[in-house]
C-alpha positions in Angstrom: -186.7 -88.1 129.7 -186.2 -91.5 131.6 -183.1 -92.8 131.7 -184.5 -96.0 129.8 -186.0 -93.6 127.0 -182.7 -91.6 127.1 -180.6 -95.0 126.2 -182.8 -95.9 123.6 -182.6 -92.6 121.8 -179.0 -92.4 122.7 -178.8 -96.1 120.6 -180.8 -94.6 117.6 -179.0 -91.8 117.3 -175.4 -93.3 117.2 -177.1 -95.8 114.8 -178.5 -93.3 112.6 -175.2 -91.6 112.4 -172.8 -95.1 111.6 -175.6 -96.1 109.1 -175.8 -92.8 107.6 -172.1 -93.0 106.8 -171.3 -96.5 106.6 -174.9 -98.1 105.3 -177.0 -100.4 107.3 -175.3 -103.5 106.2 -171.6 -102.3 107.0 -173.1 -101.3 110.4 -172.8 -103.6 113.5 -174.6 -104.2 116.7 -170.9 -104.2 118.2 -169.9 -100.9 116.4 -173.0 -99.3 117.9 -172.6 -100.8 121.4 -168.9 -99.4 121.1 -170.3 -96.2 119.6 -173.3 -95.4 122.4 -171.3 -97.1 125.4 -174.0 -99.0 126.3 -174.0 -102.6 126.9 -175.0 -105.6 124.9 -177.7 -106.5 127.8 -178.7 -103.0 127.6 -179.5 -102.9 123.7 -181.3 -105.9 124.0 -183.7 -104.9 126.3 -184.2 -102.3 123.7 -184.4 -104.0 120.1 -184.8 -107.4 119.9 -182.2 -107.6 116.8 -180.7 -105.0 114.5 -183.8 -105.0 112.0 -185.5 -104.2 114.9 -183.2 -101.0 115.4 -183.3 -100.2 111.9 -186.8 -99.7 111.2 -186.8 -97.8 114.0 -184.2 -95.7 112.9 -186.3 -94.9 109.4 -189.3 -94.3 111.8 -187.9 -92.2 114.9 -185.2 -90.7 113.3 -184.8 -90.7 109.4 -189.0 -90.2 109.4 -189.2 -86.5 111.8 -185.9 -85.0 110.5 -186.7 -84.9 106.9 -190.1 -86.2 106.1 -192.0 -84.6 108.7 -189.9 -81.1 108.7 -190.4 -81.1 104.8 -194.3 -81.6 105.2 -194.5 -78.7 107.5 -192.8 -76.3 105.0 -195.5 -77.0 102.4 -197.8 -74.1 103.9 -194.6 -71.8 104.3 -195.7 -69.7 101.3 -199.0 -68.3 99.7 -197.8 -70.2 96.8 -197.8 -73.7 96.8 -195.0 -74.0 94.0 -192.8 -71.5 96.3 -193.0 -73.7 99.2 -192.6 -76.6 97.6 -188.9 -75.2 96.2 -188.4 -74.2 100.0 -188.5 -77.4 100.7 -186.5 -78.9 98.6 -183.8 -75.7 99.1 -183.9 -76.6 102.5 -183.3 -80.2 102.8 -180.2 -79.5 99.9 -179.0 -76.5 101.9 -180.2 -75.6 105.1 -180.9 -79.0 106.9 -177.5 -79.5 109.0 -178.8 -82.8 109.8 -178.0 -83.9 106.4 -174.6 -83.7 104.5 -173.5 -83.7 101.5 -171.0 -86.5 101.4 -173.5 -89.0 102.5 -176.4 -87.8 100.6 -180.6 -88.5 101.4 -180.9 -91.4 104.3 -183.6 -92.7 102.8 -182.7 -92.5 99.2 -179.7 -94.6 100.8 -181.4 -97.2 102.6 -184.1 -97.4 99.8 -181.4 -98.6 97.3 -179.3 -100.4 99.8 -182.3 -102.8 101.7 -185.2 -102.6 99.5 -184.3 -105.3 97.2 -183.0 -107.6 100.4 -185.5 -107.3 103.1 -189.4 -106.9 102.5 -190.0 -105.4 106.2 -187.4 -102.6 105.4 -188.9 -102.2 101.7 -192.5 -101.2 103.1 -191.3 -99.2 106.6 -189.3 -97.0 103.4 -192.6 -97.1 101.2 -195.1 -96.1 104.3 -192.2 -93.1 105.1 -191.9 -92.3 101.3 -195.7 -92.0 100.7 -196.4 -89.8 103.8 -194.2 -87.8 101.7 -196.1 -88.2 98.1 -199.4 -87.5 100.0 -198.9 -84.6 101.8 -197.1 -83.1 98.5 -200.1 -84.2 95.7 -202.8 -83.3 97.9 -201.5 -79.8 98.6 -201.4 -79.9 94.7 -205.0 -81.3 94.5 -205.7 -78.0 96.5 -204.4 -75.7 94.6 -205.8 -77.4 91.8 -209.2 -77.0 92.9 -208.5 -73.5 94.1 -207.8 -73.0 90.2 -204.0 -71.6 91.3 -202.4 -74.9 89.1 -202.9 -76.5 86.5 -205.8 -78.8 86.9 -204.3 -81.3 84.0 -201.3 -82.2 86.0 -201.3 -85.8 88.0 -200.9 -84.4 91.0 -199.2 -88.1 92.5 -196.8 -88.0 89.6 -195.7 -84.7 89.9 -195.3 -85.2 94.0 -193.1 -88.5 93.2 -191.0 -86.6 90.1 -189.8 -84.0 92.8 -188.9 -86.2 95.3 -187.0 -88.0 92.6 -185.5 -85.5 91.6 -184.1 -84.2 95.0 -183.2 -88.1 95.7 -181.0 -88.0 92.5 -179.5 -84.2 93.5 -178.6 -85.7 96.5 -176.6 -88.8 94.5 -175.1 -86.7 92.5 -174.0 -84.4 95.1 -172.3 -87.1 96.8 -170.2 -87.9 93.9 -169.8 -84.2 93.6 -169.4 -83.3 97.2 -170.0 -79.7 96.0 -173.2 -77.8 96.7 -173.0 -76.4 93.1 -174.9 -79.8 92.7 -177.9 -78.5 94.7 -177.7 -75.3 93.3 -177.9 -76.5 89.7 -181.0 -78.6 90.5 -183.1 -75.8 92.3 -182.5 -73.6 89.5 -184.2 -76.5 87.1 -186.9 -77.3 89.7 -188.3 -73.7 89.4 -188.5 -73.7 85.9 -190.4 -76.7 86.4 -192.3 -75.6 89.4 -193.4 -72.6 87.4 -194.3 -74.7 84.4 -197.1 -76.1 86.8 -199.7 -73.5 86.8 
């Protein structure tokens, strides 16, 4: 990697991590200066503001360590409802990106900036609905391969579960005990199984 790429990661990583913890608005350009060791000029040359940083942060960061590791798992099992619990068991327990105490990044920054900033509201909608796609048309698949139930609303039941892991991840940061998670995959496969 080029040491101009390298810095720029380097910046949205460190960001990531403050915003993760802090939130995006607590979070300054100076903190994440201090944080990366980089300087101000250097930044710059990077993002033109912190917005600028921030969507890329829900893009290059937030976007491939959950979204896109979650999509790939949807294939991980003959059955679709199996891998979609996989998925959702290994986002609550198995991805060390993530922790407990600070919950889903983009649950976080959906509540947070959503209702102050329109930009951030549909770079969080584009990331959620790669999400919601890749979930209810693996449903729509099934469905026609008569393996689930062919009344279900496939887009409804892909937003409900990622609902329902953004609210397991809420409550598990009031919590801050997995027995959260654990509680919530044992309802999602009742549900799961209720689909076919």
């Amino acid at each position: 990697m080029k040491k101009s790429a390298n810095t720029r990661a380097t910046i949205l990583q460190k960001a990531f991590e403050l915003i993760y913890k802090k939130g995006y608005q607590s979070t300054s350009i100076d903190e994440i200066i201090a944080t990366t060791k980089v300087t101000k000029g250097a930044f710059y040359y990077h993002f033109k503001n912190k917005k600028q940083m921030g969507i890329a942060v829900i893009k290059e960061i937030i976007q491939p360590k959950t979204i896109d590791l979650s999509i790939s798992s949807l294939s991980s099992s003959d059955s679709l409802c199996d891998s979609l619990y996989t998925m959702i068991e290994e986002l609550l327990l198995h991805n060390s990106f993530l922790t407990i105490e600070h919950g889903c990044p983009l649950a976080n920054l959906t509540q947070e900036m959503s209702p102050l900033d329109n930009d951030f509201k549909q770079t969080l909608n584009e990331v959620k609905s790669l999400w919601t796609d890749a979930i209810s048309s693996s449903i729509v698949k099934e469905q026609q391969n008569n393996t689930l139930n062919p009344s279900i609303n496939a887009e409804e039941v892909a937003d409900f579960i990622i609902a329902s892991y953004w609210g397991a991840r809420a409550l598990g940061k009031l919590s801050n005990k997995t027995d959260t998670y654990t509680h919530h995959l044992k309802q999602l496969k009742l549900y799961l199984t209720g689909l076919k």
